[in-house]
C-alpha positions in Angstrom: 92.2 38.8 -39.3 93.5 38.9 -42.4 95.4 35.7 -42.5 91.8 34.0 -41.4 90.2 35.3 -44.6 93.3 33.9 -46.7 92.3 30.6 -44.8 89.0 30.9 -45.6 89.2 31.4 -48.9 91.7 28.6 -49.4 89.2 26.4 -47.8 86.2 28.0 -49.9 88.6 26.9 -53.4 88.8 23.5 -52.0 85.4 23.1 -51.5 84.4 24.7 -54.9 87.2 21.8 -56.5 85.4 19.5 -55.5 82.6 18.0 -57.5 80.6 15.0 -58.6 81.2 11.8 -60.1 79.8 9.3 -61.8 79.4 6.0 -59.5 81.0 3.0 -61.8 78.7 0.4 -60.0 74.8 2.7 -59.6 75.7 4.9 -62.1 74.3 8.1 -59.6 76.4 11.4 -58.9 78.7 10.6 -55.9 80.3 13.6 -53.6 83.8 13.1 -54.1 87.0 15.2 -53.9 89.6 12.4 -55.6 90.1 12.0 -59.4 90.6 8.5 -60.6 94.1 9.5 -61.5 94.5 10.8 -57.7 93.0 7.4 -56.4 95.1 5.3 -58.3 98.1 7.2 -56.5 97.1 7.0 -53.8 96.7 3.5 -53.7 100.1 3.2 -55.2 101.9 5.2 -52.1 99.1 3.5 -49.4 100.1 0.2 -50.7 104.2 0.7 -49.7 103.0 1.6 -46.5 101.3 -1.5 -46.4 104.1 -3.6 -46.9 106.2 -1.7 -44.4 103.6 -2.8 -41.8 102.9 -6.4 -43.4 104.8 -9.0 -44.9 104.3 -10.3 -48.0 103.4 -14.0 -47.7 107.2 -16.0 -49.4 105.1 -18.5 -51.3 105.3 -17.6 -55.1 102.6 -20.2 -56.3 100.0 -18.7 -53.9 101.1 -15.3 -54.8 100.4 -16.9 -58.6 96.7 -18.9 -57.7 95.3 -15.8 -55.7 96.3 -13.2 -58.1 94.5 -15.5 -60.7 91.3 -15.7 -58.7 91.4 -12.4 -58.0 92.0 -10.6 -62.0 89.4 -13.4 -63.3 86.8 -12.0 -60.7 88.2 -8.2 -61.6 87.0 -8.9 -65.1 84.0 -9.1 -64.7 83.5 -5.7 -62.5 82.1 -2.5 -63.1 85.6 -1.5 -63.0 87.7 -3.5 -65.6 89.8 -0.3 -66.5 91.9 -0.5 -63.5 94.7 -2.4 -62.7 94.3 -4.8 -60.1 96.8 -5.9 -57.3 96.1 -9.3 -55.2 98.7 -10.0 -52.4 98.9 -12.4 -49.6 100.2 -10.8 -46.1 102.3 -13.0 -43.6 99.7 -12.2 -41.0 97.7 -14.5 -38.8 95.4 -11.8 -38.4 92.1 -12.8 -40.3 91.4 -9.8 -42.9 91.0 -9.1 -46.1 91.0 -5.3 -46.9 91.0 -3.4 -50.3 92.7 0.1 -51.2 91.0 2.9 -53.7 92.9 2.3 -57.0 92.3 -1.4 -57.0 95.1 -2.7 -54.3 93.4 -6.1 -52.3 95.3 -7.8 -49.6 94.1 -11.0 -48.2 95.6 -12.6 -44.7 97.2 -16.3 -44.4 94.9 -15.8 -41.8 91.9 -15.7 -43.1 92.6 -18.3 -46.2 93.4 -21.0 -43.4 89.2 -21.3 -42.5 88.5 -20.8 -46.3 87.6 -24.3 -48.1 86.9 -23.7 -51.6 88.0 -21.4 -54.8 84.4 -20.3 -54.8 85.3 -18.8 -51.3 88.1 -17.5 -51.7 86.2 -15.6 -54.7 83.7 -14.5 -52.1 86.2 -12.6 -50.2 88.1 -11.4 -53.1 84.9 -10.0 -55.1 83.7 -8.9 -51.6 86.9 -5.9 -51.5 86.8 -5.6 -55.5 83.2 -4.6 -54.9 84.9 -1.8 -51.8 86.8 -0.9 -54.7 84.2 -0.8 -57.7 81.6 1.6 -56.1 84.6 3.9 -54.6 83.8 3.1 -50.9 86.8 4.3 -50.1 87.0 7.1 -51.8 83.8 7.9 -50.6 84.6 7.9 -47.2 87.9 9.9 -47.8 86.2 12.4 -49.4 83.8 12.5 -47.2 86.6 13.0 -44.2 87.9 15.8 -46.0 85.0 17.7 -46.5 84.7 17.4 -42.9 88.0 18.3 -42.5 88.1 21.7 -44.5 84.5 22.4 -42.5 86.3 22.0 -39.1 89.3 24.4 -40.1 86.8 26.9 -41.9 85.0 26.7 -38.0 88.5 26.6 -36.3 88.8 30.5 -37.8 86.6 31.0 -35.2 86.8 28.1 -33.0 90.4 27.6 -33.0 90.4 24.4 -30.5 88.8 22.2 -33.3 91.2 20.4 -35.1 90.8 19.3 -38.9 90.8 15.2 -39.3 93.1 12.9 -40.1 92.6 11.7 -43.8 95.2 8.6 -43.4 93.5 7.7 -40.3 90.2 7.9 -40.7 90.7 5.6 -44.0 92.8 3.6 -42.3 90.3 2.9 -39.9 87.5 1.8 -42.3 89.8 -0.4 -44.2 90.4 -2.7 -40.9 87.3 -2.5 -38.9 85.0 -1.8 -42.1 83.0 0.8 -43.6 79.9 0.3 -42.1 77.0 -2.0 -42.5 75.2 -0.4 -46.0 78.9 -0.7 -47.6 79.7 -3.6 -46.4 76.2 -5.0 -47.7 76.7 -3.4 -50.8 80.3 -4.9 -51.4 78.8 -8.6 -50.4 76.1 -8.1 -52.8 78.6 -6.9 -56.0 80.7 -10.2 -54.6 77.9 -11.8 -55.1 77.1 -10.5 -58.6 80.1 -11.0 -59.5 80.8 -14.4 -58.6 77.8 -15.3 -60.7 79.3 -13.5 -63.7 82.6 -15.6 -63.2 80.3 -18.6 -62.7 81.0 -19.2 -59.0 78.1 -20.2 -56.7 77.1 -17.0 -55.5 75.8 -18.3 -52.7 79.5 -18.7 -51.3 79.3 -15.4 -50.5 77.1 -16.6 -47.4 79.1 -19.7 -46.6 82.2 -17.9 -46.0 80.7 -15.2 -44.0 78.8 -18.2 -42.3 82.5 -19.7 -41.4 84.0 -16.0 -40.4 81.2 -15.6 -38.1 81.8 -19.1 -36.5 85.7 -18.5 -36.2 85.1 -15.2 -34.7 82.7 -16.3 -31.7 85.2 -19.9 -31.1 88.3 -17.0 -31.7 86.5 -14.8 -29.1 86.1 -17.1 -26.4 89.6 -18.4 -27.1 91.3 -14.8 -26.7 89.2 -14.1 -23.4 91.6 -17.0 -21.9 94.4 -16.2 -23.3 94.0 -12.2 -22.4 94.2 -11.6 -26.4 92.3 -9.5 -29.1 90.2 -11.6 -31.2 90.8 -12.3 -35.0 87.9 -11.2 -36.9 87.3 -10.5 -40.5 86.0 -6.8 -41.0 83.0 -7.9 -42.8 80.7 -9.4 -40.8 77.9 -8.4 -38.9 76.3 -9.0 -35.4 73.8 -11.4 -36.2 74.3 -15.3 -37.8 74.6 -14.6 -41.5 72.0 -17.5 -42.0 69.8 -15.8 -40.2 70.2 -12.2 -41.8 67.9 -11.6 -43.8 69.2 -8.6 -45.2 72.0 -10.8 -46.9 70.3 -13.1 -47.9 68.5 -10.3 -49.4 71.1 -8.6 -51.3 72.9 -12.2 -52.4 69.8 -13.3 -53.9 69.8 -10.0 -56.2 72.3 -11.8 -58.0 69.7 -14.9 -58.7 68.6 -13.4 -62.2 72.4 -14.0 -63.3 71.6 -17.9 -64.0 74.9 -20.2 -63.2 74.6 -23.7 -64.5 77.2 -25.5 -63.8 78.5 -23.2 -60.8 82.5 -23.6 -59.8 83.5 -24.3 -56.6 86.9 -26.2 -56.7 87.4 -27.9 -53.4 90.4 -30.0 -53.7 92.4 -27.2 -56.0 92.0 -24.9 -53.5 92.9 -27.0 -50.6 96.2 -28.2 -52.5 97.0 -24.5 -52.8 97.0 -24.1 -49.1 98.6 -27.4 -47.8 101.6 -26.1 -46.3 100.4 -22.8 -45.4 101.5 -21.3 -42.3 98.9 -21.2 -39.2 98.6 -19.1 -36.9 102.1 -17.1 -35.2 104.8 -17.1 -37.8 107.6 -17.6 -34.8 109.6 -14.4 -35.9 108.4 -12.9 -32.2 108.7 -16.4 -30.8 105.6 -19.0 -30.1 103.8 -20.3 -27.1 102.5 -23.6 -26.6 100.5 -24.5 -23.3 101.8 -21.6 -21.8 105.2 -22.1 -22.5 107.0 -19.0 -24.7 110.1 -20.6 -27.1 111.9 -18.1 -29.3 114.2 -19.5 -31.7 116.1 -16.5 -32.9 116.9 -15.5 -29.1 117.3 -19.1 -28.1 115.3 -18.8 -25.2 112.2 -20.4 -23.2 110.5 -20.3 -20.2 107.1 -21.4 -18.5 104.6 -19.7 -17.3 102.0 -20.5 -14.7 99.1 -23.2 -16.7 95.9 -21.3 -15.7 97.5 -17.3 -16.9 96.7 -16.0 -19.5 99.3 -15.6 -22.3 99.8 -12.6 -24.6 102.5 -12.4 -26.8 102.6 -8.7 -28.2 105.6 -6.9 -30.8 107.4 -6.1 -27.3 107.4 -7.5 -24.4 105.7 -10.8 -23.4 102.5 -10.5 -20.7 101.1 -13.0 -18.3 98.2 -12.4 -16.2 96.4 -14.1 -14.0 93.1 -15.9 -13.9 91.4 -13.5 -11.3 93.3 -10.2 -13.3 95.4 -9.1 -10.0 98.6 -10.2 -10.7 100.6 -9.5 -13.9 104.1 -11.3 -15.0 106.1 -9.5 -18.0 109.3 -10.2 -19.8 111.3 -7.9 -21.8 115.1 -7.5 -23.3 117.6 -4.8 -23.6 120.4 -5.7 -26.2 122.9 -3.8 -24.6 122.9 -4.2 -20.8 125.7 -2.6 -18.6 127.4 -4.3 -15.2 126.5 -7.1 -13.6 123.1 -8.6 -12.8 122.6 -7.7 -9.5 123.7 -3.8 -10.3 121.1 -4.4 -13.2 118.5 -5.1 -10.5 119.8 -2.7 -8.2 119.5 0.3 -10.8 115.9 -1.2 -11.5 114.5 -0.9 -8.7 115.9 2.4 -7.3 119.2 3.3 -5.3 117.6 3.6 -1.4 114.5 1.9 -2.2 113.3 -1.1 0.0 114.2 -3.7 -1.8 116.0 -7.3 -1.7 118.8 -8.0 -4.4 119.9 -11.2 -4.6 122.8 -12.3 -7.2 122.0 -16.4 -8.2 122.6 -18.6 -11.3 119.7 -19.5 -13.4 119.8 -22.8 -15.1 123.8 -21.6 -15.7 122.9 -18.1 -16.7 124.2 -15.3 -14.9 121.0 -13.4 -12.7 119.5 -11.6 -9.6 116.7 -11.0 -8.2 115.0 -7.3 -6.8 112.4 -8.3 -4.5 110.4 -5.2 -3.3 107.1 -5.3 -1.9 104.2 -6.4 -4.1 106.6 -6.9 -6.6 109.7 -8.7 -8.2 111.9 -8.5 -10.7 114.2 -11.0 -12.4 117.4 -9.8 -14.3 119.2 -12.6 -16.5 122.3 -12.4 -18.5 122.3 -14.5 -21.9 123.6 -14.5 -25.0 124.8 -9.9 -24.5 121.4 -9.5 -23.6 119.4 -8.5 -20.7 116.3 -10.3 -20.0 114.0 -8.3 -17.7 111.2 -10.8 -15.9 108.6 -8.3 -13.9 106.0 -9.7 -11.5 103.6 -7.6 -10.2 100.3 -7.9 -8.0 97.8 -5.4 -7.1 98.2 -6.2 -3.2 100.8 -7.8 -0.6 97.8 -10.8 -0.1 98.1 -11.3 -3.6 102.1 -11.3 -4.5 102.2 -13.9 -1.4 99.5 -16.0 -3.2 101.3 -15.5 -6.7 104.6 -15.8 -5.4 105.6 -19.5 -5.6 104.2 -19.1 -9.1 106.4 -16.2 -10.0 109.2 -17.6 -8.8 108.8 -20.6 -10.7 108.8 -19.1 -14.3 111.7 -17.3 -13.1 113.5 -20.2 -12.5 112.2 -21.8 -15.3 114.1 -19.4 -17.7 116.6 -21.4 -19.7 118.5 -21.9 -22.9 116.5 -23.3 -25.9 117.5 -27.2 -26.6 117.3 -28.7 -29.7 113.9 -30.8 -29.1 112.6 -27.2 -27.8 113.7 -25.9 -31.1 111.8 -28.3 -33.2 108.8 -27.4 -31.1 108.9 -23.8 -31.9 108.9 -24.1 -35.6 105.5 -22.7 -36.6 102.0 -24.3 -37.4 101.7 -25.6 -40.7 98.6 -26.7 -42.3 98.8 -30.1 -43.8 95.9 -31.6 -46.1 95.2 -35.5 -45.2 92.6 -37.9 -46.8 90.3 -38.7 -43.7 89.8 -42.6 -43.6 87.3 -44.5 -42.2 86.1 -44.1 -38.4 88.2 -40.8 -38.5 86.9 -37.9 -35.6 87.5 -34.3 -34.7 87.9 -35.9 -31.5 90.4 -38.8 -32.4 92.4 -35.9 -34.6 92.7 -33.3 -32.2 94.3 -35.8 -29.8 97.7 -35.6 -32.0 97.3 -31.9 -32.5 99.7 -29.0 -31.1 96.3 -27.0 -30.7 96.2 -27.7 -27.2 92.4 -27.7 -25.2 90.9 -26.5 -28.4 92.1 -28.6 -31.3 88.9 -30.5 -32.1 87.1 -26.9 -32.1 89.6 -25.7 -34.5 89.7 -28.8 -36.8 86.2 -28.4 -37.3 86.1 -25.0 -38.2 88.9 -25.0 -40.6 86.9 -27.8 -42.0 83.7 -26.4 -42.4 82.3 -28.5 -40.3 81.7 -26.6 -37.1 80.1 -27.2 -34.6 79.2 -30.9 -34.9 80.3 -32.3 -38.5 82.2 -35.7 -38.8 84.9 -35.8 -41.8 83.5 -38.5 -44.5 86.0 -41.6 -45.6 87.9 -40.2 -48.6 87.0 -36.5 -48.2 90.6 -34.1 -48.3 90.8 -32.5 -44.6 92.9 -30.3 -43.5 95.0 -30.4 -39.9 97.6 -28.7 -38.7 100.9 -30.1 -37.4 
């Protein structure tokens, strides 16, 4: 009992610390429980952990041109006392996501769809508004208030656990803070586009494009048994049609912009270059084809499976979901192949293990029922090929297919090599009699090039590039 009471107490003083502040952007009382000094830490030690998860994007000038953007647009905040932070991650992820203490990140992900400064702006101004009105800290404060409630009630309720502070702001930071917030961060974007005499009205043409990429990028995962890239911002209806944006952009009206920036062709000489999509450090697949470059290998999986390249392991699945093919490595294998196998698939079991060459690599093969497994030998690693089905009618069906992308595991070649070199984005002047149609036919895109082409564009879903106009494709 008596260590409850010291509990409580110590919960009571950390309720009783916190207090009130002034909110920089309405100029109300906020609930909060972080000092600016505190929030400016923790920025500070949430931003290493960010680049232990991301990379930092190795182009110095785009480093140079976002940062720019991003401390001219800072300026003109209801914050200008802090020191801002703009970095690009190596991450094809499309995001953009700000830290309390004034730490924004941006995704080569998400700059790829952008086509103007204006709009990269919009999504700058868009977190430096999450950061200006103390969303973050908001919501963190708000978590541990809950927190200290929970362990005040666990006293007595001892199976309910305080929250996670790091999670819980983790969480908002990627998947957003919820639609008022996120409203109120576009219309401070907006407001503060104006002030830097941008278009404010950018603010709606990028969301406009995000919304696009997500619903092509949705239907594009669903084949190739992926999670979608979407940006954390946007909401479920069209942004054209919301009029609650439209609402909250327009606020910025009264701020009059004459001559409003928007910087096309800067902007797209910035990104020409820029890496698209996969970065190739966990390999690449094309047309269902995976090509590593580090490990030197490749192999083919069946056309109509669904591809899913995760941190791993590598998954296949097929069309109707009942059969599943997966490849993994162990860097330090022991014995032979076909003792490999044998261990895998259990001493005694009933299984099939038969020692082959693969395209001149040392491997066997476990073949047990619903299920096989291929084992091969290259470079002092292991390479573990699994193929399972959810019933003996359906490994028989699958089978041929399995088969084949085990045999068609091999030893990268040098054309293979070239191949697997990542997506770059490459900025062309489109000439006359030009098409989506006629460009996507020399893309590496595959089925949906021309889709793509016009959305990086701007110009989905049925806009033609104009003779002369810069346009960006990807090689």
């Amino acid at each position: 009992m008596r260590s409850s009471i010291k509990i409580l107490l110590a919960c009571m003083a950390l309720l009783a610390m916190a207090g009130c502040a002034q909110n920089p952007v309405s100029g109300q009382q906020d609930f909060v429980m972080m000092s600016e000094a505190q929030e400016i830490r923790f920025g500070r030690d949430a931003d290493a952990d960010v680049r232990k998860q991301y990379k930092v994007y190795e182009s110095a000038a785009l480093q140079d041109y976002v940062n720019s953007v991003g401390q001219k647009i800072a300026q003109h905040s209801h914050r200008t006392n802090l020191q801002y932070h703009f970095t690009v991650l190596d991450s094809p992820e499309v995001n953009a996501f700000a830290l309390p203490g004034g730490y924004v990140y941006i995704t080569r992900g998400i700059l790829a769809y952008l086509n103007s400064e204006a709009e990269l702006a919009a999504v700058l101004g868009h977190e430096i508004g999450h950061v200006t009105a103390r969303h973050g800290v908001r919501q963190a404060s708000a978590s541990q208030a809950t927190g200290i409630g929970m362990a005040i009630a666990s006293i007595f309720v001892p199976q309910i656990n305080s929250s996670n502070l790091g999670q819980t702001l983790a969480s908002a930071l990627l998947s957003g803070y919820g639609r008022d917030h996120e409203l109120e961060a576009d219309r401070l974007g907006a407001e503060y586009l104006a002030r830097t005499e941008y278009d404010p009205h950018a603010m709606i043409e990028v969301i406009s494009t995000l919304k696009n990429q997500e619903l092509l990028d949705a239907e594009i995962a669903k084949q190739e048994g992926r999670e979608p890239r979407r940006y954390h911002g946007l909401f479920a209806t069209h942004p054209d049609n919301d009029t609650r944006l439209q609402q909250v952009v327009g606020e910025s009206s009264h701020l009059a912009v004459a001559n409003p920036k928007v910087e096309y062709t800067k902007f797209l000489q910035q990104i020409d270059g820029l890496t698209f999509n996969e970065s190739g450090d966990q390999g690449v697949v094309r047309n269902n084809k995976f090509m590593h470059v580090e490990l030197g290998i490749a192999l083919s999986f069946p056309e109509d499976w669904r591809v899913q390249n995760l941190p791993d392991k590598l998954i296949a699945v097929s069309q109707q979901g009942d059969a599943i093919i997966q490849l993994q490595m162990d860097k330090q294998p022991s014995g032979t192949p076909a003792s490999y196998a044998r261990r895998m698939a259990g001493f005694g079991s009933d299984s099939r293990i038969e020692a082959l060459d693969i395209n001149g690599l040392p491997a066997a093969i476990a073949t047990m029922p619903a299920a096989m497994a291929g084992m091969i030998y290259f470079d002092q690693r292991a390479f573990i090929i699994q193929c399972k089905a959810k019933s003996h009618e359906a490994f028989n069906a699958y089978r041929h297919n399995m088969l084949d992308t085990l045999h068609s595991f091999h030893e990268l070649s040098e054309t293979e090599r070239r191949q697997a070199r990542p997506l770059i984005i490459r900025l062309i002047t489109a000439r006359a009699g030009d098409t989506y149609a006629n460009l996507a036919q020399h893309s590496p895109l595959g089925k949906a090039a021309e889709n793509y082409l016009r959305l990086i564009n701007g110009s989905y879903p049925q806009g033609e590039p104009a003779p002369g106009q810069y346009i960006k494709i990807v090689e």
